[in-house]
N, C-alpha and C positions, 0 to 999 in steps of 0.2 A: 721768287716770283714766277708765277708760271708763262711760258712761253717765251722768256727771257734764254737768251742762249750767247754764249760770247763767239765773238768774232774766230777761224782759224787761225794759228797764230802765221804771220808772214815765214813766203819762202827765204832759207839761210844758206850761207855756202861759206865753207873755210877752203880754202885753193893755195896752193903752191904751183904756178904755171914760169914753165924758160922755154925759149927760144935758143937753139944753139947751132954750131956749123961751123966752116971755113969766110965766111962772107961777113965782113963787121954788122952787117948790119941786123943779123941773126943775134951777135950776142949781146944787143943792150936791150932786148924785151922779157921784160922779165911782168908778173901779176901775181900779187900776194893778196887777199882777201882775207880780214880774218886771221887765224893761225892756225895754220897747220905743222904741224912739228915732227911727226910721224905715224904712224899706222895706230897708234892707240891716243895720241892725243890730240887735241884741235881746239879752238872754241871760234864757233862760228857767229855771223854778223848777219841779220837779216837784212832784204831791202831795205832801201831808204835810208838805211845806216853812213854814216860818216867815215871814207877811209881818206886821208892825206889830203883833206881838206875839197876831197868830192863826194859824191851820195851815191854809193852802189844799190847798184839796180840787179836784182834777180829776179828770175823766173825762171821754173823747172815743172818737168811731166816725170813722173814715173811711173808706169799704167802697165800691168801685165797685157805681152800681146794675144793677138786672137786664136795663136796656136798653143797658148798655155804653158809655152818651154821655156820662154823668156819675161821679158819688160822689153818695151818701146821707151826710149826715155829723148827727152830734147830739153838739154839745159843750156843756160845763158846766165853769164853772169860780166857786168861792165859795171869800170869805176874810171872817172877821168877819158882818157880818148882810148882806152885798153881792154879788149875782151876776149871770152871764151864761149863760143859756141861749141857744144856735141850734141851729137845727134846719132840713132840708131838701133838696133833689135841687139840686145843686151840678156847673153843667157843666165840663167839663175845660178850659177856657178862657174869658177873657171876665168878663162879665158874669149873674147868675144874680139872679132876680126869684122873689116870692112866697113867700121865704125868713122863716120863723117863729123872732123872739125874744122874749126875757122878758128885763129889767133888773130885779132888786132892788135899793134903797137901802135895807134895814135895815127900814121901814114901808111902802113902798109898792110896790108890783109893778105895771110899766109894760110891755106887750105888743101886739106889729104881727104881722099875718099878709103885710105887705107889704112887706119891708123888701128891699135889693138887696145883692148880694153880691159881691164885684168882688177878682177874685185879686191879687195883690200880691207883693211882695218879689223880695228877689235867687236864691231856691231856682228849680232848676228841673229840674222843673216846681214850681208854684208848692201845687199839690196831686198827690196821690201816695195809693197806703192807706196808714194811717194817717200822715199828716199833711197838715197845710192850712197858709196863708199869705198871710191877704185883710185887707180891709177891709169893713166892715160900716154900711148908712147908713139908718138907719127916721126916714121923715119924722114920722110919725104915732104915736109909742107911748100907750097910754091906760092911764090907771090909777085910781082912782074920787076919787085927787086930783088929777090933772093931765093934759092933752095935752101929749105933750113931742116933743123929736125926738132921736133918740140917733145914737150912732157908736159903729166901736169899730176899733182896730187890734190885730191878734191873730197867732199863731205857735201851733199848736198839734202839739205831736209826741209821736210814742209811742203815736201810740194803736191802738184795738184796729182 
């Protein structure tokens, strides 16, 4: 039919996120989304999906920035009281620094304006508009319980 057009499909994300450190309370936050298993395999779960008997919510940018060298990218993904925020100018190769997250465990909000970003996986390119395919490694997250240090491995597609 003409002028008939199907909807984009929803934003998705397969994630492996931990919290770790010296301080207990660092290593019980862990966020798994999805499956991620390694650099070449995954199978990711769209918003509104069901993980552990909650509804994971995403939303993600992936938008080349205004200077053409990069992407600008802000992704989000929460399931249950636990999330992943990044944020940042993400070069089209390589490695990328001063990249901004925030990790929820449900009580504690853990955040680095220092963290590094480093592309990954079997897609290529490894980021693209709308979607990414990195690793994520903040030495330093603070939160007014703990210094911790997080990771996280991630696939994020679909997005805007």
């Amino acid at each position: 039919m003409s002028g008939s057009s199907k909807p984009p499909p929803p934003a998705s994300v397969a994630l492996a996120a931990r919290l770790s450190g010296g301080d207990p309370s660092c290593n019980v936050a862990a966020l798994d989304v999805g499956t991620y298993s390694n650099t070449t395999a995954f199978v990711a779960v769209p918003t509104g999906s069901e993980e552990g008997g909650s509804t994971v919510s995403v939303s993600c940018a992936v938008t080349p920035n205004a200077g053409g060298a990069g992407y600008k990218v802000n992704l989000n993904v929460s399931v249950g009281g636990e999330s992943l925020q990044v944020d940042g100018d993400v070069l089209a190769s390589g490695t990328s620094s001063m990249i901004e997250a925030t990790f929820t465990d449900g009580s504690n909000v853990y955040t680095s304006g220092e963290c590094t970003l480093a592309l990954a996986g079997a897609a290529n390119p490894a980021i693209t508009t709308g979607r990414i395919w990195a690793t994520l490694d903040c030495a330093d997250l603070t939160s007014a319980a703990a210094s911790c240090a997080g990771s996280a491995s991630f696939v994020f597609e679909n997005c805007e």
